[in-house]
N, C-alpha and C positions, 0 to 999 in steps of 0.2 A: 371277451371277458365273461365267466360263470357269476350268473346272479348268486347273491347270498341266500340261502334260505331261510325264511322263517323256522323259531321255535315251535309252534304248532305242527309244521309238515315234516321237522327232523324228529317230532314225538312220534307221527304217525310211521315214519319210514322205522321210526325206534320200535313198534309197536311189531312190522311185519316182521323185522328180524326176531324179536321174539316169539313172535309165533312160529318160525321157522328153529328156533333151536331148541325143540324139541323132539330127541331121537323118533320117538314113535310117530310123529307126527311126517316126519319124514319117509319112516318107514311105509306110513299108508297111503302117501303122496306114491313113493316109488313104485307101489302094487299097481295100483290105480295108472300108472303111468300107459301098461298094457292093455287096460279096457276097464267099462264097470265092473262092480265089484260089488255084492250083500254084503251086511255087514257079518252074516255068516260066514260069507269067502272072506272077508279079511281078519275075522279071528281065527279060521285056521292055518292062512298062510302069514300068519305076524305072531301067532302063538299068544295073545294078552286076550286079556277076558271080556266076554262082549259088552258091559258095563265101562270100561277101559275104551274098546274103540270107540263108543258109542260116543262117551265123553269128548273125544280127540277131534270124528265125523263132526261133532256140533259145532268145532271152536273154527274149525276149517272152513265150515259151511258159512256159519256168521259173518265170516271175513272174505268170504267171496273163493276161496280156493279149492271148493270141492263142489260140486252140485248133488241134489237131490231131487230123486224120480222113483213116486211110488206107484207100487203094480201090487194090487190088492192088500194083504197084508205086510208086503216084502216092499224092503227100502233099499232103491240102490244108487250107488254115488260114483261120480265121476269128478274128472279133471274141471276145474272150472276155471281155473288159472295158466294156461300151460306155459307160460313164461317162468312157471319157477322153474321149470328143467335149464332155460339158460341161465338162470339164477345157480342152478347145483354145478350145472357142468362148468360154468367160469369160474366156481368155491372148487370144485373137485381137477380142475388144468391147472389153477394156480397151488394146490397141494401138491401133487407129480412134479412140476417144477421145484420145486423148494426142495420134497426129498430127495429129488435128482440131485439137487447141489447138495444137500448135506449127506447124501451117501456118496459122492464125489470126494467130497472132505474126507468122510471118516477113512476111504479105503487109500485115499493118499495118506494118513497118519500112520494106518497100517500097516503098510510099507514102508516107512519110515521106520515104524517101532520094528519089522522084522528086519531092517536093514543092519541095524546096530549088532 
């Protein structure tokens, strides 16, 4: 039998999902997936402005999901979490599933509607 969880720990699990549904922020998680990254390299390969990553890097950083490693004036960040990848690829298998069946659907309707 699954214990019940506290309201406190469904705020905090409330809390990671919001900070994951944030496009860009995912987007920087995905760069980042490949190796470090300046924040140079990720404002040219994400196209937002480096004021933009910069703001994203901190909210990541605070929450444990990116690391930061300074080398003189230059600030570079990595994975600090790598569990959100099973996190994406369990959201992103159970997407493929789903539009599997509903373009299943659709293309049996379709054939319906061309059979009349």
């Amino acid at each position: 039998m699954q214990q019940m969880l506290s309201d406190d720990i469904l705020e905090l699990i409330s809390q990671r999902f919001r900070l994951l549904a944030d496009p860009m922020r995912l987007k920087i998680l995905h760069h980042l997936q490949s190796g470090e990254k300046s924040v140079t390299e990720l404002v040219a390969v994400t196209g937002a402005s480096q004021p933009n990553i910069s703001k994203h890097l901190s909210t990541l950083r605070i929450h444990g999901l990116v690391r930061r490693r300074q080398e003189g004036n230059m600030a570079f960040f990595s994975i600090g979490a790598p569990f959100i990848f099973d996190l994406c690829n369990t959201v992103c298998d159970s997407m493929k599933t789903e539009w599997g069946q509903k373009n299943a659907l659709l293309a049996e309707q379709m054939d319906r509607w061309t059979d009349k």
